[in-house]
C-alpha positions in Angstrom: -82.8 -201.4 111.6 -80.7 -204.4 111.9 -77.2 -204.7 109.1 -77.3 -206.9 105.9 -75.2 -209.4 106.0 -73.4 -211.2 103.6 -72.8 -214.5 104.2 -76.0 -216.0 102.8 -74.9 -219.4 101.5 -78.5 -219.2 99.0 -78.2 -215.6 98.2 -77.1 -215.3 94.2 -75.2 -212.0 94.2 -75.0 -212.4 90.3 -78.3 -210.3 89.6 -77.8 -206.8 89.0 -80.5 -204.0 89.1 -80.6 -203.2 85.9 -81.0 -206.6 84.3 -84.3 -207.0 82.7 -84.0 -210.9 82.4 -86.2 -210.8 86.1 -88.7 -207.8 85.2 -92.2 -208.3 85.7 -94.6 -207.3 83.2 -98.2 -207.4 83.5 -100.4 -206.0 80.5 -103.7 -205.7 79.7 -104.7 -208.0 82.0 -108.7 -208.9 83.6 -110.1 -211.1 85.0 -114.1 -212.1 85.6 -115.4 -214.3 87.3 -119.6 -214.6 86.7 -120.8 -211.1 86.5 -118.0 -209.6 88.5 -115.3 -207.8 86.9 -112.3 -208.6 89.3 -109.7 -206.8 87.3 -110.2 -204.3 84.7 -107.5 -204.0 81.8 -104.7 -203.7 84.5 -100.7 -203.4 83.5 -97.7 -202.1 85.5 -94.3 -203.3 85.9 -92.0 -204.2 88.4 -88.0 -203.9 88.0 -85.3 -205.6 89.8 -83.2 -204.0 92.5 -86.6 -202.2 93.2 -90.3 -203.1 94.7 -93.2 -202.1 93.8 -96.1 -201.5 96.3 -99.8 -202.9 95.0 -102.1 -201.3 97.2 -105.8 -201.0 97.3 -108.2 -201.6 100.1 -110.7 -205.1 100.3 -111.9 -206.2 97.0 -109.3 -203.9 94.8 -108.3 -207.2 92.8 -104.8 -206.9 94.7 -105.2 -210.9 95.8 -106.8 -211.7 91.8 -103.8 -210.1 90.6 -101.1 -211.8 92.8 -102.8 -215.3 91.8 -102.4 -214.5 88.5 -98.9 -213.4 88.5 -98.5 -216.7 90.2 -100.5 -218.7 88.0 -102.3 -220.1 90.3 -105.2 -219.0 88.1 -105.0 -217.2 84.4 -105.9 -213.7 82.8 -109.0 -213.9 80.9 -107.5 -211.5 78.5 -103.9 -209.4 78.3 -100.7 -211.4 79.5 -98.4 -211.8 82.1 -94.3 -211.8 81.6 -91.1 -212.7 83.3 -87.9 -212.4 82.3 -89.8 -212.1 78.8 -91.6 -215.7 78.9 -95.1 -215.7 80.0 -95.6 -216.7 83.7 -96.3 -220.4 83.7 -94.7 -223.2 85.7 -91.5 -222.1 85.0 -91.7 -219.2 86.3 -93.2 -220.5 89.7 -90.2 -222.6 90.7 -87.7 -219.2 90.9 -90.9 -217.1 92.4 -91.2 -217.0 96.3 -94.8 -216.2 97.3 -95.7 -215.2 101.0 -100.0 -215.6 101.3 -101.7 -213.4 103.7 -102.8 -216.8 105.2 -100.4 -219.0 106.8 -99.8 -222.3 104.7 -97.7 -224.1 107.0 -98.7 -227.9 108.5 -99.6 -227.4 112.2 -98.2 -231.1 113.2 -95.2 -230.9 111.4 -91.8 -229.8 112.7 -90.3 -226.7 111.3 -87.0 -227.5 109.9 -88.5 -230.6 108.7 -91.4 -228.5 106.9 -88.6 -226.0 105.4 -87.0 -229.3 104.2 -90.7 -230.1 102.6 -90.9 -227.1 100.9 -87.1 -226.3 99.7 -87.2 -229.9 97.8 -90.3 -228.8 96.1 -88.3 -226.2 94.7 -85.9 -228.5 93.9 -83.1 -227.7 96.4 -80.5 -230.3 96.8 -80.7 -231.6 100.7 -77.3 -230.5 101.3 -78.0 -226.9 100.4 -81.0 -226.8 101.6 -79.7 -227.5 105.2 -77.6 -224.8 104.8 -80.0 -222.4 103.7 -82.6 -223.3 106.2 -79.9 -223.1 109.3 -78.8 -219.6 107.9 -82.1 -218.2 107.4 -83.4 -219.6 110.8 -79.9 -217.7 112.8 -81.1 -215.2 110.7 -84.7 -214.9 112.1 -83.7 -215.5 115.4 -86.1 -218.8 115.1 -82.8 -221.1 115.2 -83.6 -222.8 118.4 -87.3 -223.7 117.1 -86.2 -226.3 114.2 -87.5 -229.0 116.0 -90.8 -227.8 117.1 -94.2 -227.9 115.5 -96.1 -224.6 114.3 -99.2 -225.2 117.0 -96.3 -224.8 119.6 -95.3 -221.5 117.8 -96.6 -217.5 118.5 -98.3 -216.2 115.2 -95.3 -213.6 114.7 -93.0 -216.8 114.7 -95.1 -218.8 112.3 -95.2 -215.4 110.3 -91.4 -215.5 110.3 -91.1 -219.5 109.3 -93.5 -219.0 106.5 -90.6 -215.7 105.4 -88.2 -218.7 105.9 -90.3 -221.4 103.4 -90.5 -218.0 100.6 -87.5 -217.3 100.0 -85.2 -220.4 101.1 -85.2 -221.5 97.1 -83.2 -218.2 96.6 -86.1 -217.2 94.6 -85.7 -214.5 91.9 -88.7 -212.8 91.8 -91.0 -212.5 95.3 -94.5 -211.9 95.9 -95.1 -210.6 99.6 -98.7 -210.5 100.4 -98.9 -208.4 103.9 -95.7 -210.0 105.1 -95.5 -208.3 108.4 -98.8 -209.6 109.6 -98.3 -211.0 113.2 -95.1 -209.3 114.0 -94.0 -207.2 116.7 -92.0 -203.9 116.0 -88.3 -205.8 116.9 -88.9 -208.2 114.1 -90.9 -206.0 111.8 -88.3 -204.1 112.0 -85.9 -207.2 111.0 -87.9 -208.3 108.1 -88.0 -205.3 107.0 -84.1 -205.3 106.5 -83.8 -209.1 105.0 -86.4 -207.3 102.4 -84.5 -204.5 101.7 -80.8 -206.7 101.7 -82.7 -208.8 99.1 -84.1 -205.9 97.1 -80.2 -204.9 96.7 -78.7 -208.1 95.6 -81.2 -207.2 92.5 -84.8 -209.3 93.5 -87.9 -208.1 91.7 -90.0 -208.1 94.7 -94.0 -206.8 94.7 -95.3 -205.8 98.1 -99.4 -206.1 98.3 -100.6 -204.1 101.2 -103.6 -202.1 102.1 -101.4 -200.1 105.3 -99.6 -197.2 103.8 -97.4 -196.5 106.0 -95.6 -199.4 104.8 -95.5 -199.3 101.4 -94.3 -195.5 101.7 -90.8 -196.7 104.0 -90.7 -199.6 101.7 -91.4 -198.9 98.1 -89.6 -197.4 95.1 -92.9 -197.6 92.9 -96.6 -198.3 93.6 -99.6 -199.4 91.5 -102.8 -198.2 93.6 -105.5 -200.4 92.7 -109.6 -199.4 93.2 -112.2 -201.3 91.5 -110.2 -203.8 90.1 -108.6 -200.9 88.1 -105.2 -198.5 89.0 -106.0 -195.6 89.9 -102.2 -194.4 90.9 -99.2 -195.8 89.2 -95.6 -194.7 89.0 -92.6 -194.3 91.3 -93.4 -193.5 95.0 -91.6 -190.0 95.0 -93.1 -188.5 91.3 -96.6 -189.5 92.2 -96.4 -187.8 95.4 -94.7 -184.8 93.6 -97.7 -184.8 91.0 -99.9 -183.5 94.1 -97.9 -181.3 95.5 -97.7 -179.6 99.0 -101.7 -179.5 100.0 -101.3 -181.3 103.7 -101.0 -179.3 106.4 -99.5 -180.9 109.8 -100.2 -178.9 113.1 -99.3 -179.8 116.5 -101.0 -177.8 119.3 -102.0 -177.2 123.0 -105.9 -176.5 123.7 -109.3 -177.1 121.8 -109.0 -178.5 118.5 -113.0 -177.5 117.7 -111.0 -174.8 115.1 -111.3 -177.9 112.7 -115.0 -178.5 113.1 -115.8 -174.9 110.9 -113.4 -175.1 108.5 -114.3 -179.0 107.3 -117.7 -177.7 107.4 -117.4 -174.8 104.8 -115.5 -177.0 102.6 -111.8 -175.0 103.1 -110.7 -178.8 103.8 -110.6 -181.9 104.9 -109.4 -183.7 108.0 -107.3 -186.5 107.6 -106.6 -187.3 111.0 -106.8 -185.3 114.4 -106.5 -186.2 117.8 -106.4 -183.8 121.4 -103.2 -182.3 120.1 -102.3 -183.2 116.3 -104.2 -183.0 113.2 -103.1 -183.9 109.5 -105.4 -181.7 106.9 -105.7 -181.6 103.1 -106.5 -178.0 101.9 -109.5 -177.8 99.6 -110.3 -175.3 96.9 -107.5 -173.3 96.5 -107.7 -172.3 100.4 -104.1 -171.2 101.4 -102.8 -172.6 104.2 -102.2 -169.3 106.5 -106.3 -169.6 106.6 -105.8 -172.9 108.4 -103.0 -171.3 110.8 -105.3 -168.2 111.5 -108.9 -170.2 112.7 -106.2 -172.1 114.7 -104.6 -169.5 116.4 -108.1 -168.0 117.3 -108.8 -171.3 119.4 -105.7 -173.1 121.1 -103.0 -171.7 123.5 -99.9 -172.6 121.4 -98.6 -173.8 118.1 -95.7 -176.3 118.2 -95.5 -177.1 114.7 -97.3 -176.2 111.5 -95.9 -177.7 108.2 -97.2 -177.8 104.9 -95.9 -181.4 103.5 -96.8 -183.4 100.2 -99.8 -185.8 101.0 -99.1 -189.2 102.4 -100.3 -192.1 100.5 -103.6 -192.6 101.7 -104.6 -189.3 100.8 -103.9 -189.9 97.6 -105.4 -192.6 97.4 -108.6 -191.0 98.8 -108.1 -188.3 96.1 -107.9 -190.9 93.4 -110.6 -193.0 94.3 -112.6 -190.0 94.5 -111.8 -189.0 91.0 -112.9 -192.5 89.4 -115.7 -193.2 91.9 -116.9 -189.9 93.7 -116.5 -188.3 97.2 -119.0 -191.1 98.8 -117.1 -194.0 97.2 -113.7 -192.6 98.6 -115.2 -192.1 102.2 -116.4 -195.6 102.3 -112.8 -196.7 101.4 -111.1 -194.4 104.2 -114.0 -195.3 106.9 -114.5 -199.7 106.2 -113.2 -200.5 102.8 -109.8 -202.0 104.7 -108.0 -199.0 104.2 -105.1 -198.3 106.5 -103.2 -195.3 107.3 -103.3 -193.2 110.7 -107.0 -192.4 110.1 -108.4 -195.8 109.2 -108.0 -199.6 110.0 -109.1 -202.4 108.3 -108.5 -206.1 107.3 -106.1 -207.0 103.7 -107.5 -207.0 100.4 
């Protein structure tokens, strides 16, 4: 992971973690549009110096939500706060929103278009110029001011659009599946801009359906199913509420030892490949029984932890108290759920 710097000529070091002028608040809120009930009674909050992961896979409201938050469209009931005023115009010009679909102008050069955008937020020209020029070193997309966005790769146009959200030095940020497009090198780098802006005390709320993320990412999550949370809370006491019920195993041989044990309901398979599997034990069944069918079938063992469930099991296990077991294997199989097991497009 690449080192926060600290010579960000936009980068207000005066927030502090703990000051509750920038926390988020949404509560009580839905939202309908015709007969369908997009988001059900819904409140959580999210605190500066921290982010908070909104998860759920395709149609979990996530996207309904955001545009609310952004009031780019309004609860039908329950309200939305920051800094203890209701969201509202005011509110949009120190918010940064980054869209799961690229908004930038194909024809127009890039640090003209950050230009654009910074003096919609009201940015002086001479700070803006700064601000863009640090942020594009920053990005490594310095030497691509002057060219247009059709002449750009989809991971740099992912990076420019980074660029546009938070050049306004924006207190509160809204990253919609921000590492869309991006290789691992600069995944890795937004990934530590995020985190340098989480610390200088940024309310930020990351909406993603791929947990992996939102588990090296998050302080809190809000797991959304239905258009209603299912999960909400920080990231390390929710995964403490379900304890140590996943077994990892690493081996050598035939991993058909799975096949009986999924079929007598002992557990369920996660994940599995020719030499891993990830399983959740069902029904009280202790995990020694899992280690026993296993050493009956493959040549050798090279690691068998029992581990607290990863995200996506829970959220399997939640969505299959509020909807049942069929529900929840729709979400893991094609709802646009994404963890090792399953892939699928953003919410």
């Amino acid at each position: 992971m690449h080192g926060a710097r600290t010579n960000n000529p936009s980068l207000d070091s005066s927030l502090t973690p703990s000051s509750d002028m920038h926390t988020l608040q949404v509560q009580g809120v839905t939202k309908q549009y015709d007969k369908v009930l997009a988001v059900n009674d819904v409140s959580f909050e999210a605190q500066p110096g921290r982010i908070l992961g909104l998860l759920g896979p395709n149609g979990a409201g996530k996207t309904t939500t955001i545009r609310m938050i952004t009031y780019i469209t309004i609860p039908d009931e329950g309200r939305i706060l920051f800094g203890n005023e209701r969201v509202g115009p005011k509110s949009q010009e120190i918010m940064g929103y980054l869209p799961e679909e690229r908004g930038l102008y194909k024809k127009m050069k890039v640090g003209e278009q950050l230009m654009y955008f910074a003096e919609l937020k009201g940015m002086p020209k001479k700070e803006a110029r700064k601000a863009i020029a640090y942020w594009l070193e920053r990005m490594g997309a310095l030497e691509w001011v002057s060219k247009e966005t059709n002449e750009l790769s989809k991971g740099m146009q992912q990076k420019i659009q980074f660029v546009a959200t938070i050049l306004h030095d924006p207190k509160l940020l809204i990253l919609d599946e921000p590492f869309g497009g991006l290789d691992p090198i600069n995944a890795d780098l937004l990934q530590s801009v995020i985190l340098e802006l989480k610390n200088s005390g940024r309310t930020i709320v990351f909406a993603s359906h791929r947990m992996e993320q939102v588990e090296q990412l998050c302080d809190d999550i809000c797991l959304v199913s239905k258009g209603e949370i299912v999960v909400n809370g920080p990231l390390n006491e929710v995964k403490k509420r379900y304890g140590k019920n996943t077994v990892l195993i690493d081996f050598e041989g035939s991993d058909a030892f799975l096949d009986p044990l999924e079929a007598s309901g002992a557990v369920r398979v996660n994940a599995r490949s020719t030499r891993h599997a990830e399983i959740r034990l069902l029904n009280g069944t202790p995990s020694k029984h899992v280690l026993k069918a296993a050493l009956e079938h493959v040549s050798d063992i090279t690691r068998f932890e029992l581990v607290e469930p990863p995200m996506r099991e829970i959220f399997v296990t939640a969505v299959t108290e509020q909807q049942g077991e069929q529900a929840a294997k729709a979400v893991q199989s094609g709802g646009g759920l994404a963890g090792s097991k399953a892939q699928g497009g953003a919410a």
